[in-house]
C-alpha positions in Angstrom: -92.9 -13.3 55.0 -94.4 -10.9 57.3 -94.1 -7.6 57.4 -92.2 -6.4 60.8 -91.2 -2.7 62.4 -87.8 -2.4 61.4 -84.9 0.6 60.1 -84.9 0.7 56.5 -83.7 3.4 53.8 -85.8 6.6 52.7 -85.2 8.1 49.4 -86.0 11.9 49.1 -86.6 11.9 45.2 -86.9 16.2 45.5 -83.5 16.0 46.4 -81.7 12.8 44.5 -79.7 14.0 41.6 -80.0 10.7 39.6 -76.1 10.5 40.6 -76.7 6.9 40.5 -73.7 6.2 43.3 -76.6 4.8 46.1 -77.5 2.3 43.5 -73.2 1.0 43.4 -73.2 1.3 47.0 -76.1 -1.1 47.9 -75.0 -4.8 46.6 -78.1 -6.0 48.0 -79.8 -4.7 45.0 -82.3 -3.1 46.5 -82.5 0.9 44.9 -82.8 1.5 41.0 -82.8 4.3 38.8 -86.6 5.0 37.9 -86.9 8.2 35.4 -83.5 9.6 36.7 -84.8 9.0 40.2 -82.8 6.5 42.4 -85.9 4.7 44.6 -86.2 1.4 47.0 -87.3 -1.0 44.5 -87.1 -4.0 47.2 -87.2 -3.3 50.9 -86.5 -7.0 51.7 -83.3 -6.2 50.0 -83.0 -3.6 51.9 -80.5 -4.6 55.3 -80.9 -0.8 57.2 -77.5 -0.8 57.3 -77.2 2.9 55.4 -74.2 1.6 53.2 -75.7 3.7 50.4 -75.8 7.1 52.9 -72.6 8.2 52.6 -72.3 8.2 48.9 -75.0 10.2 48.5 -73.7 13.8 47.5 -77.4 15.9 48.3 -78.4 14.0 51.2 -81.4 12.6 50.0 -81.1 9.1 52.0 -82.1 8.8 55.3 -83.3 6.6 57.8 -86.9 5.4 59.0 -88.3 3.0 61.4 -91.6 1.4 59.6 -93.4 -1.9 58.6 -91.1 -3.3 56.5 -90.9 -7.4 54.9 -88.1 -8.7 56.9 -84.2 -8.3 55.2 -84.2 -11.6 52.8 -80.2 -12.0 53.4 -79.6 -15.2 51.5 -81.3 -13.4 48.2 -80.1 -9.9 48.9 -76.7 -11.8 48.9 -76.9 -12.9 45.2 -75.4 -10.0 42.9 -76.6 -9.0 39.9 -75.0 -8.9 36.5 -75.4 -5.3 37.1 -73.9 -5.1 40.6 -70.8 -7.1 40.0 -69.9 -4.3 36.7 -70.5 -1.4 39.4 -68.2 -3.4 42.5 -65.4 -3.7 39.5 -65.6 -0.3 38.9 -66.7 1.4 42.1 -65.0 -1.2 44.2 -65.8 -2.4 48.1 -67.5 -0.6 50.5 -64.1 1.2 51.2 -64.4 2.8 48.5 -67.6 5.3 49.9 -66.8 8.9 50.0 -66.2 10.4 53.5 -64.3 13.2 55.0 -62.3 13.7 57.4 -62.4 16.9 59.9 -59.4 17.3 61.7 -60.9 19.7 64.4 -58.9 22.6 66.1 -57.6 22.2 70.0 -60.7 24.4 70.8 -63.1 22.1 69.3 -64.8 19.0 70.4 -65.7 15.9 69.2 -68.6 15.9 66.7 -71.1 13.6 68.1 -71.1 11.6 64.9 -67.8 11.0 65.3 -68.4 9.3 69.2 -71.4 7.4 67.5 -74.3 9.3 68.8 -77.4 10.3 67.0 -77.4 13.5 65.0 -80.8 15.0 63.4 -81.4 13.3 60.3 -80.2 9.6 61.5 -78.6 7.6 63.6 -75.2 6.6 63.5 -73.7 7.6 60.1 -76.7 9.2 58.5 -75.6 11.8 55.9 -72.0 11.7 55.5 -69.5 9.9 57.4 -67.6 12.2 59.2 -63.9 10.7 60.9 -62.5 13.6 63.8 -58.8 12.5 64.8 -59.3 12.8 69.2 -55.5 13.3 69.1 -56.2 16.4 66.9 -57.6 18.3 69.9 -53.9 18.3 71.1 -52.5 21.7 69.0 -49.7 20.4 66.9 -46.6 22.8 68.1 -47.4 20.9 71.7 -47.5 17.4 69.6 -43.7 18.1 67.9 -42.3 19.7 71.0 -43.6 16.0 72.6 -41.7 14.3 70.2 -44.8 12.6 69.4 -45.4 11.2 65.5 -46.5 13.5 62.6 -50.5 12.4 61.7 -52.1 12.0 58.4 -53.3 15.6 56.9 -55.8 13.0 54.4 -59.4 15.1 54.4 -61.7 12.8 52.3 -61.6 8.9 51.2 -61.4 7.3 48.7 -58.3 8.9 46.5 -57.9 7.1 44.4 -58.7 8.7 40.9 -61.1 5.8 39.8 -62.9 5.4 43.0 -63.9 9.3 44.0 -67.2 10.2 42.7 -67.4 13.3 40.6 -69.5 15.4 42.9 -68.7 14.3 46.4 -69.3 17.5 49.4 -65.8 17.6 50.1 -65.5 18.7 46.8 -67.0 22.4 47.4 -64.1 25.6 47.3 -61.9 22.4 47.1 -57.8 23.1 46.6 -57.3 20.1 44.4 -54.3 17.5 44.7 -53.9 15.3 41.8 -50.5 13.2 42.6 -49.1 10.1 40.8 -48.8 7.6 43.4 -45.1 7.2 43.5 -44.5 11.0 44.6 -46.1 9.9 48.2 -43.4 7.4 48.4 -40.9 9.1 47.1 -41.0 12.5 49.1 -40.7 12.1 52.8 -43.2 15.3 53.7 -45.6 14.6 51.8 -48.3 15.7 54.1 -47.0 18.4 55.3 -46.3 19.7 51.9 -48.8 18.8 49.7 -51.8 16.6 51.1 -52.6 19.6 53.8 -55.6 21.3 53.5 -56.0 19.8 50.2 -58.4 16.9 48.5 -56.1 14.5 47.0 -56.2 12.0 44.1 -53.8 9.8 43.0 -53.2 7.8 40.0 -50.3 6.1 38.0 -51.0 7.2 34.2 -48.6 4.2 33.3 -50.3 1.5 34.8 -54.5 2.8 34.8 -55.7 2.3 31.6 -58.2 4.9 32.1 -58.3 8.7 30.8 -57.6 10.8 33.8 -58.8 13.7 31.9 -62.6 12.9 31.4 -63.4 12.2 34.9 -60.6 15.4 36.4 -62.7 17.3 33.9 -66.0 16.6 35.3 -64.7 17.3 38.8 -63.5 20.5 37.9 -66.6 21.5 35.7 -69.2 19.9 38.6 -67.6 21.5 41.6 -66.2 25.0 42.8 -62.7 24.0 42.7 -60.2 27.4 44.0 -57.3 25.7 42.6 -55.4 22.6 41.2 -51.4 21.0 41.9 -50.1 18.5 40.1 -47.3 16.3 42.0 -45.8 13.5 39.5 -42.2 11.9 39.3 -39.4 13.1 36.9 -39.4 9.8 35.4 -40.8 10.7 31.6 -43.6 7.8 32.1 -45.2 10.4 35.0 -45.8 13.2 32.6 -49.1 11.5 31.7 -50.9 12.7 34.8 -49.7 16.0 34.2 -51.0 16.0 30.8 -54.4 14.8 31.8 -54.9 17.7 34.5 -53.7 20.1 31.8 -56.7 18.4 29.4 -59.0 18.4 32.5 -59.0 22.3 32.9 -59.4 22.8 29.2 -62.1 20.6 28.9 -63.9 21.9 32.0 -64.1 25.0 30.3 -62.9 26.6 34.1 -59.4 28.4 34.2 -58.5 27.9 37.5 -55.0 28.6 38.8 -52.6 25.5 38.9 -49.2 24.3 39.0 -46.7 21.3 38.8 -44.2 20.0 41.3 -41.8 17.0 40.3 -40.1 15.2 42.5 -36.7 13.5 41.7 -36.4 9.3 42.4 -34.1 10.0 44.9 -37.2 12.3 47.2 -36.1 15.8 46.4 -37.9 18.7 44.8 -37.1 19.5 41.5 -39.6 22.1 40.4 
């Protein structure tokens, strides 16, 4: 194959971390780990689609037009041994951290967010960044409308699993670490809780995982401001209280935080 002009992936090695989460995101196959230095290892692998951009947590990827060997799709396609281990445990492409900026009624629309370019790429270079249009509207004028209450979610993924340890949304963060069932369970949930808040959720019954290790790193890693735990009454729920409890002490970080259970029948215990 020929080498033709085409978008394709730039690493900034001054700036990658070693983080490894470009190398999960890209099930081509095409970025390794090189002396704690991710780096395009095959550019025919490489589709220019960016899937590996908005994992990145220092913004070392980026987007450049070159001569590049053609994107060998029915290769790329194949995963690895290696790949299929990080999709079990990073999961699809859904599973890329993002946030999401709800913007005030004075504000408008990032450009990112109406799909134009911004320096440093074209569409969804750097983080992906979701603005809610209906968010311009203040919310007082929303209710008084009768119109729905909206999702006050401000990052994905959330699950506890999933949500890399040093994601940007993570900076001066108020944590939210909620067992699953509470969302269900309590009908303002949002409102409550979730708002202005980065939430993960778990079930400590079901995940055979150690909630601690992982909350632990998050905590030490990142300038958290503050953690709530929201779990059931049910005695199976106290595990995720537990593992926060653990996660601070291990983090070596005292940061303020509390508990709230809620009752199987929605209301607020504690």
């Amino acid at each position: 194959m020929k080498p033709i002009k085409r978008q394709i992936i730039k690493i900034d090695e001054e700036l990658c971390n070693g983080c490894g989460l470009c190398i999960e995101a890209c099930y081509e196959g095409a970025i390794k780990l090189i002396d704690g230095k991710a780096k395009l290892v095959r550019e025919d692998y490489c589709d220019g689609l960016g899937n590996c951009l908005p994992v990145c947590p220092t913004g070392a990827i980026s987007f450049e037009e070159r001569e590049a060997l053609p994107f060998n799709e029915e290769e790329a396609g194949k995963p690895t041994d290696a790949h299929i281990k990080a999709a079990q445990a990073a999961g699809c492409p859904g599973s890329q951290a993002r946030t999401i900026v709800k913007p005030s009624e004075n504000d408008t629309i990032p450009a990112r967010a109406r799909g134009g370019c911004v320096s440093g790429g074209c569409p969804g270079s750097s983080a992906k960044t979701i603005a809610r249009e209906s968010e311009l509207k203040s919310r007082p004028q929303r209710e008084i409308a009768g119109q729905k209450p909206e999702s006050e979610l401000m990052q994905w993924p959330v699950q506890i699993k999933l949500v890399p340890v040093n994601a940007p949304y993570f900076h001066n963060a108020k944590l939210l670490v909620a067992a699953d069932c509470t969302a269900f369970a309590y009908a303002d949930f949002h409102k409550d809780f979730i708002k202005n808040h980065i939430t993960l959720i778990g079930c400590p019954k079901l995940d055979a995982s150690d909630y601690s290790e992982k909350l632990a790193d998050i905590i030490r890693l990142n300038n958290i401001k503050s953690l709530t735990v929201v779990r059931m009454e049910v005695p199976c729920c106290s595990g995720i209280e537990h593992a926060a409890k653990e996660a601070i002490i291990k983090s070596g970080k005292m940061i303020p935080w509390q508990v709230k259970v809620i009752s199987v029948n929605g209301s607020l215990v504690e």
